[in-house]
Backbone atoms as SQL, in Angstrom:
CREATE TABLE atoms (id INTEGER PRIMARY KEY, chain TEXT, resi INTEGER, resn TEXT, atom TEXT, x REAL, y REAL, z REAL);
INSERT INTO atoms VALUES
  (1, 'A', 1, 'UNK', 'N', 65.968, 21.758, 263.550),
  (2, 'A', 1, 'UNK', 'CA', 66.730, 22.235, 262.407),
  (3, 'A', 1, 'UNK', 'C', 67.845, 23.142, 262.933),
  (4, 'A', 2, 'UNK', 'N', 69.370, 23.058, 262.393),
  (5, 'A', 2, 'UNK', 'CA', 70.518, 23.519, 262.537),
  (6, 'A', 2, 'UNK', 'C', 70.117, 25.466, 262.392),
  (7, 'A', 3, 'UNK', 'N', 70.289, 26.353, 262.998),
  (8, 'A', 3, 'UNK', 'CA', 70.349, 27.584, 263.125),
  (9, 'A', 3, 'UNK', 'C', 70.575, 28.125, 261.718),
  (10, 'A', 4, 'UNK', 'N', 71.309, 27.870, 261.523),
  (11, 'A', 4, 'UNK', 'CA', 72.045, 28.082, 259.765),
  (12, 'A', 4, 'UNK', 'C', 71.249, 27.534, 258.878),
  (13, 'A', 5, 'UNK', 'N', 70.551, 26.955, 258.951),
  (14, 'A', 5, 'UNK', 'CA', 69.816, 26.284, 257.829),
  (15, 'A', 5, 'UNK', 'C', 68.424, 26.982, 258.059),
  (16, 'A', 6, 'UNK', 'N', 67.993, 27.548, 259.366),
  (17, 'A', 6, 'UNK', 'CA', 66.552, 27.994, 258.999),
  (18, 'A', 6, 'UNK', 'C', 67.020, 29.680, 258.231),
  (19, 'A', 7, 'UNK', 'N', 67.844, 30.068, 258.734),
  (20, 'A', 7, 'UNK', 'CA', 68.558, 31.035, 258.011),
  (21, 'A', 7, 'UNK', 'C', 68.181, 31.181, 256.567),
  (22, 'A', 8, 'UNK', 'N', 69.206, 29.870, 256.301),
  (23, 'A', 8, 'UNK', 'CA', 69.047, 29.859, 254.922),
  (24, 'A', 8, 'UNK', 'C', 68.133, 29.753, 254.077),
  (25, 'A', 9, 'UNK', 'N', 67.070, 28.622, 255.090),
  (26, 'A', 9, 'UNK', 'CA', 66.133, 28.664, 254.261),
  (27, 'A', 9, 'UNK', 'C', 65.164, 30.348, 254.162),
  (28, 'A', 10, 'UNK', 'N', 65.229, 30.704, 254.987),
  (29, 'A', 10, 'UNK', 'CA', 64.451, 32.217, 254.760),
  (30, 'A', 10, 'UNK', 'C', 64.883, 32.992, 254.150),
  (31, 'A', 11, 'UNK', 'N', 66.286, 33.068, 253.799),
  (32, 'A', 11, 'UNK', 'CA', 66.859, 33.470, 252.801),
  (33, 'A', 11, 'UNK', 'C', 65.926, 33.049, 251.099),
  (34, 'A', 12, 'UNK', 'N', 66.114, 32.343, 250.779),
  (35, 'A', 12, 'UNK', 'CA', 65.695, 31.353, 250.121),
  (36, 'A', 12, 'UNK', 'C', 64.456, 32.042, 250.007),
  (37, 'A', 13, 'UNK', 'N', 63.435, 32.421, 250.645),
  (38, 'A', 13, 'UNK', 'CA', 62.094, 32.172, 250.796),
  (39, 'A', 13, 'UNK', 'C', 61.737, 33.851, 250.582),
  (40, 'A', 14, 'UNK', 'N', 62.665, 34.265, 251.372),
  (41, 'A', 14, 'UNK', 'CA', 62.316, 35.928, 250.555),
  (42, 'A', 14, 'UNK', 'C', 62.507, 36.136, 249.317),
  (43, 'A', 15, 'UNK', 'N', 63.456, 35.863, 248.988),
  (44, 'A', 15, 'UNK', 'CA', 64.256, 35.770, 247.274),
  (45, 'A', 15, 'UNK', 'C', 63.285, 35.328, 246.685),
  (46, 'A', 16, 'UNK', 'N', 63.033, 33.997, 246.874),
  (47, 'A', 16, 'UNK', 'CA', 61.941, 33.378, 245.863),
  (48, 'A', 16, 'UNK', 'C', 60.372, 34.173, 245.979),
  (49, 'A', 17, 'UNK', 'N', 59.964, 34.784, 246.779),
  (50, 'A', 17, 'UNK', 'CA', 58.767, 35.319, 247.147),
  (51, 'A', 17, 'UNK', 'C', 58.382, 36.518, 246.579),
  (52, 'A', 18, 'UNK', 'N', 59.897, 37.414, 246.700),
  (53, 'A', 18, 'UNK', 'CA', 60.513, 38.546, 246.049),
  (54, 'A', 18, 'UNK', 'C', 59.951, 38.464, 244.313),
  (55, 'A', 19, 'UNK', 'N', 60.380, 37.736, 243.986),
  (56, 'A', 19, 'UNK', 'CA', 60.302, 37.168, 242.274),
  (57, 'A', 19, 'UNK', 'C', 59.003, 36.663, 242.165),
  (58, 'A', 20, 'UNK', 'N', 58.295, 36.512, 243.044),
  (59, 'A', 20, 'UNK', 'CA', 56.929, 36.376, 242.564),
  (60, 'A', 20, 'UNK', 'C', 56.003, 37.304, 242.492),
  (61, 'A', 21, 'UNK', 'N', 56.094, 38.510, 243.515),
  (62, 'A', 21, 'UNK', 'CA', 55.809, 39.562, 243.360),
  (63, 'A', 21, 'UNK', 'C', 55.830, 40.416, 242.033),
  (64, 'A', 22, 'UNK', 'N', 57.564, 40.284, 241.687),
  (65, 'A', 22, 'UNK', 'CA', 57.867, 40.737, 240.697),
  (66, 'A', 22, 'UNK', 'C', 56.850, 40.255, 239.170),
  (67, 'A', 23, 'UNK', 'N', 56.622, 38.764, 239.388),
  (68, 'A', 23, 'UNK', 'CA', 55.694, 38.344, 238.232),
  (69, 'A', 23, 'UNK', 'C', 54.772, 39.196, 238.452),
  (70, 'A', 24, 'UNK', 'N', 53.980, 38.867, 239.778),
  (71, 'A', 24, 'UNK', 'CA', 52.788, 39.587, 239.693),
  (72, 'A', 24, 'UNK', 'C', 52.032, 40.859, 239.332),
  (73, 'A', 25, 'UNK', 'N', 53.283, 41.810, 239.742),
  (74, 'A', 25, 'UNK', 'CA', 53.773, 43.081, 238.809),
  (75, 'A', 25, 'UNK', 'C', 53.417, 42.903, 237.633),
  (76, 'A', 26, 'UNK', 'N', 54.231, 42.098, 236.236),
  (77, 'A', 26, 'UNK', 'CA', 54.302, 42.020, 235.433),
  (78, 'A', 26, 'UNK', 'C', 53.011, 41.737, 234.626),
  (79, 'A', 27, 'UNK', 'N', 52.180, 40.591, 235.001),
  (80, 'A', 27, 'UNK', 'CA', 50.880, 40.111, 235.097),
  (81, 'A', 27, 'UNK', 'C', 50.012, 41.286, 235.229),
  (82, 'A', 28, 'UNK', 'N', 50.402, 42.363, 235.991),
  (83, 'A', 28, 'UNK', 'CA', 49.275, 43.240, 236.379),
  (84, 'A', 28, 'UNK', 'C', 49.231, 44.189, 234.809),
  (85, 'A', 29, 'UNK', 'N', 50.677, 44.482, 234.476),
  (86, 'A', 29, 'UNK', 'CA', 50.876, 45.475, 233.300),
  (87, 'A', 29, 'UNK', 'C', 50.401, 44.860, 232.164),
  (88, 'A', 30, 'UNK', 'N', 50.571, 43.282, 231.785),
  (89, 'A', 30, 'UNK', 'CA', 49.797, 42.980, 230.917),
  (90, 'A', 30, 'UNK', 'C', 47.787, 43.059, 230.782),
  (91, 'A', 31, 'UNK', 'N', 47.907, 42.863, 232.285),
  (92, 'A', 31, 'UNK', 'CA', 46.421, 42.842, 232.300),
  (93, 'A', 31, 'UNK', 'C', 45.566, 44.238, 232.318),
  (94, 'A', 32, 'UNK', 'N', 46.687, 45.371, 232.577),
  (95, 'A', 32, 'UNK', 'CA', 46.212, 46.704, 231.976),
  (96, 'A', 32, 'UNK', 'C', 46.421, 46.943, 230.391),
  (97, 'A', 33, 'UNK', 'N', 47.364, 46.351, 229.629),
  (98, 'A', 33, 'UNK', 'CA', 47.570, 46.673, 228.366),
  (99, 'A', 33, 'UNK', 'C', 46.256, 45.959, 227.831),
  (100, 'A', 34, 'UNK', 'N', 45.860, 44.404, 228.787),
  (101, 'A', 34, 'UNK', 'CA', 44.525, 44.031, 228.081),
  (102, 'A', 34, 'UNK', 'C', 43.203, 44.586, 227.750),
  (103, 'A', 35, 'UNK', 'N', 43.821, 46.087, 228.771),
  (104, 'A', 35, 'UNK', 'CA', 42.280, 46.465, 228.642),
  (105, 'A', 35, 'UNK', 'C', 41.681, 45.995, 230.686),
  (106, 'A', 36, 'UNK', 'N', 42.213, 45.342, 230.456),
  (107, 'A', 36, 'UNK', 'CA', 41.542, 44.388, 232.182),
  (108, 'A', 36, 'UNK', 'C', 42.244, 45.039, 233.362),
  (109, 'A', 37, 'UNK', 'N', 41.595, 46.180, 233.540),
  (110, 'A', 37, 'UNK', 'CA', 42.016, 46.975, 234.707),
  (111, 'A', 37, 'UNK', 'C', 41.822, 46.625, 236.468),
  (112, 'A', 38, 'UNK', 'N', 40.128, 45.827, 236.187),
  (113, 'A', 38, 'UNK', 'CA', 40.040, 45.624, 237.935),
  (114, 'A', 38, 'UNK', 'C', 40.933, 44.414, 237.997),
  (115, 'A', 39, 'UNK', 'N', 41.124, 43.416, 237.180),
  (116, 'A', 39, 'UNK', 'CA', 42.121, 42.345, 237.138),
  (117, 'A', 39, 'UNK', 'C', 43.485, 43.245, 237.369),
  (118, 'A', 40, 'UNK', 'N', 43.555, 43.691, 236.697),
  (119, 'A', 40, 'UNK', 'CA', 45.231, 44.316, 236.841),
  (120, 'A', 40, 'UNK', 'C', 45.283, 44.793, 238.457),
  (121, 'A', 41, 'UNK', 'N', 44.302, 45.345, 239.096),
  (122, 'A', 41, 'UNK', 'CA', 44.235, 46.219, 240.075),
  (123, 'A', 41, 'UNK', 'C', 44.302, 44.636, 241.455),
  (124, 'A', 42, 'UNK', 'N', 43.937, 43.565, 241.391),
  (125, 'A', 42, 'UNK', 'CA', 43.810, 42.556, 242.407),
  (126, 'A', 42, 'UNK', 'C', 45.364, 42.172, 242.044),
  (127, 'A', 43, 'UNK', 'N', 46.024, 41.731, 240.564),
  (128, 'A', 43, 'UNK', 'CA', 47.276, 41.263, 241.136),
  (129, 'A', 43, 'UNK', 'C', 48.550, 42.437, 241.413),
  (130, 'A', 44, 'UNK', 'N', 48.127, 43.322, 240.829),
  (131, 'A', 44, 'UNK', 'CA', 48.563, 44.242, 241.931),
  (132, 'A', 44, 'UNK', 'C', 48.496, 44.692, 243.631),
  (133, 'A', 45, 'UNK', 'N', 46.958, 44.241, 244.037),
  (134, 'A', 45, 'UNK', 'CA', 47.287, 44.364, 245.273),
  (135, 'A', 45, 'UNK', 'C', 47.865, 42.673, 245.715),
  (136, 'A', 46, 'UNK', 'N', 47.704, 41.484, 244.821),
  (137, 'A', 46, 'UNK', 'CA', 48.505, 40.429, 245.859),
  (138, 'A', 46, 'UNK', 'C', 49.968, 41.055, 245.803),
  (139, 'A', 47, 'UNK', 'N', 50.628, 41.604, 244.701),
  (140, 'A', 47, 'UNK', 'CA', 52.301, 42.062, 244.701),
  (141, 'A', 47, 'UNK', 'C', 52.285, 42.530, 245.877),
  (142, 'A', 48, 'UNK', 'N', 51.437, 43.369, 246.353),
  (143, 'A', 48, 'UNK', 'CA', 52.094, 44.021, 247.654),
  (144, 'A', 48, 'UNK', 'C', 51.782, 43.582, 248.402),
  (145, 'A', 49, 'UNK', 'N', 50.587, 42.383, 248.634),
  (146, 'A', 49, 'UNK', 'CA', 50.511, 41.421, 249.826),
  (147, 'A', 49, 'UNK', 'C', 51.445, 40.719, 249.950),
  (148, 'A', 50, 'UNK', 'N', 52.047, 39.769, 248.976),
  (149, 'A', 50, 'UNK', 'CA', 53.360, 39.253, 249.192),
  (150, 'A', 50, 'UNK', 'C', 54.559, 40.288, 249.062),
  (151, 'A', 51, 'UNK', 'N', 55.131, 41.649, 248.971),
  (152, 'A', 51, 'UNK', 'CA', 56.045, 42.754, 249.476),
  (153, 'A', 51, 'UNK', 'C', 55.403, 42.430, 251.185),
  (154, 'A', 52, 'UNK', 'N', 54.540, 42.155, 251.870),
  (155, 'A', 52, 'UNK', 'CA', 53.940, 43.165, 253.006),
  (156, 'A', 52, 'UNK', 'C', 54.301, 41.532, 253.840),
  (157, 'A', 53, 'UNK', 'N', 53.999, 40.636, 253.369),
  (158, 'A', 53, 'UNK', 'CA', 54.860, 39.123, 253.796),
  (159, 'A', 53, 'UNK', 'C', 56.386, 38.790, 253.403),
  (160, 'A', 54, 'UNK', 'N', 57.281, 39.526, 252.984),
  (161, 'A', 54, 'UNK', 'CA', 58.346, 39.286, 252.741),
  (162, 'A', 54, 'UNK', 'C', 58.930, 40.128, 253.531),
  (163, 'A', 55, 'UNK', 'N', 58.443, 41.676, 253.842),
  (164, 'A', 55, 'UNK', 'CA', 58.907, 42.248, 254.568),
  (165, 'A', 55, 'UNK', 'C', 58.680, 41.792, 256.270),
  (166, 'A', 56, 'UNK', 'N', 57.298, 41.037, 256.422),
  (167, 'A', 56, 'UNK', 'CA', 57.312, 40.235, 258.031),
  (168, 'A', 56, 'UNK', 'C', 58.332, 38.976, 257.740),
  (169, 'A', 57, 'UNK', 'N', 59.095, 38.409, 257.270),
  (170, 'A', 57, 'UNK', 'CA', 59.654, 37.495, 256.965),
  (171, 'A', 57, 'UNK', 'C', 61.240, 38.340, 257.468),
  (172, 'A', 58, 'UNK', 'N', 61.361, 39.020, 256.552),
  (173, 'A', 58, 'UNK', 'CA', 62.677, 39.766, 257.005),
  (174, 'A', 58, 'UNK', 'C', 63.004, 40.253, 258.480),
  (175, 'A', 59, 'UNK', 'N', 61.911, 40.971, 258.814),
  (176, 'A', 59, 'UNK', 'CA', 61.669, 40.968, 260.340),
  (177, 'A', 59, 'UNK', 'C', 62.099, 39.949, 261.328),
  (178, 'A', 60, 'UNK', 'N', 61.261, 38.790, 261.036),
  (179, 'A', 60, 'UNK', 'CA', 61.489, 37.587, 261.429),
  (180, 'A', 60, 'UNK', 'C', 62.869, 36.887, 261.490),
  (181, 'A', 61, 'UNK', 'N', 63.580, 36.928, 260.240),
  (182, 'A', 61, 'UNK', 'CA', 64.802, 36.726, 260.036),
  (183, 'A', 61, 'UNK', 'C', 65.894, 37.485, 261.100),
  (184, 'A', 62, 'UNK', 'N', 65.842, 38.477, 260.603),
  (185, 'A', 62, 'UNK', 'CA', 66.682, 39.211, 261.481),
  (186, 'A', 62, 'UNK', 'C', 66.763, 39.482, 263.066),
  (187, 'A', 63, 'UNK', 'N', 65.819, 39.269, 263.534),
  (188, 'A', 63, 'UNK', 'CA', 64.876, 39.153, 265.056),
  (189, 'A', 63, 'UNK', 'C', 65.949, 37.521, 265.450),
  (190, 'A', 64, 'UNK', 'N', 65.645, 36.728, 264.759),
  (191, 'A', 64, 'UNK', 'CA', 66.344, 35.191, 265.307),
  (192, 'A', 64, 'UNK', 'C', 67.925, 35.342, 265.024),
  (193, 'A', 65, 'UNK', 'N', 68.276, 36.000, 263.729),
  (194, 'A', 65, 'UNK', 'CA', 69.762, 36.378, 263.676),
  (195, 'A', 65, 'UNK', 'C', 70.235, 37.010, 265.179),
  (196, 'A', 66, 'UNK', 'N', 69.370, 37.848, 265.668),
  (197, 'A', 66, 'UNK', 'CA', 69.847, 38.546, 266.681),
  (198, 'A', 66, 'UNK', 'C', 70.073, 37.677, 268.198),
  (199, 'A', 67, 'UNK', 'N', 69.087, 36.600, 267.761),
  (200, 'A', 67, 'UNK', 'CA', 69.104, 35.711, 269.075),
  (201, 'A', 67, 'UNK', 'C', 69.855, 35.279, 269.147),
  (202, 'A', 68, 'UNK', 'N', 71.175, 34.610, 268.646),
  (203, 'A', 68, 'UNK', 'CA', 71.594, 33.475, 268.237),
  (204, 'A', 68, 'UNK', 'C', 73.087, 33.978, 268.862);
């Protein structure tokens, strides 16, 4: 694969990963308004499992930017 394109695609892949987090967030606040706190409390910790993989991703990214 062309240099620029794995780029892009990781581009791509944080962004989109980013926004899932963000659901998961969202998911968590409903599932505290439900009343459903240890639920709220697991997709809260995946949000920051995927923050804690987006941020090794960025790493990653930028590490091969540097190679190049």
């Amino acid at each position: 694969m062309e240099d620029n394109k794995i780029i892009i695609l990781m581009d791509h892949t944080i962004h989109h990963n980013e926004h899932h987090a963000e659901d998961f967030v969202s998911i968590a606040k409903d599932l505290r308004d439900a009343g459903a706190n240890e639920a709220a409390e697991l997709a809260e910790s995946a949000a920051n499992d995927i923050n804690e993989a987006v941020k090794k991703l960025v790493e990653a990214r930028d590490l091969y930017k540097k190679q190049l």
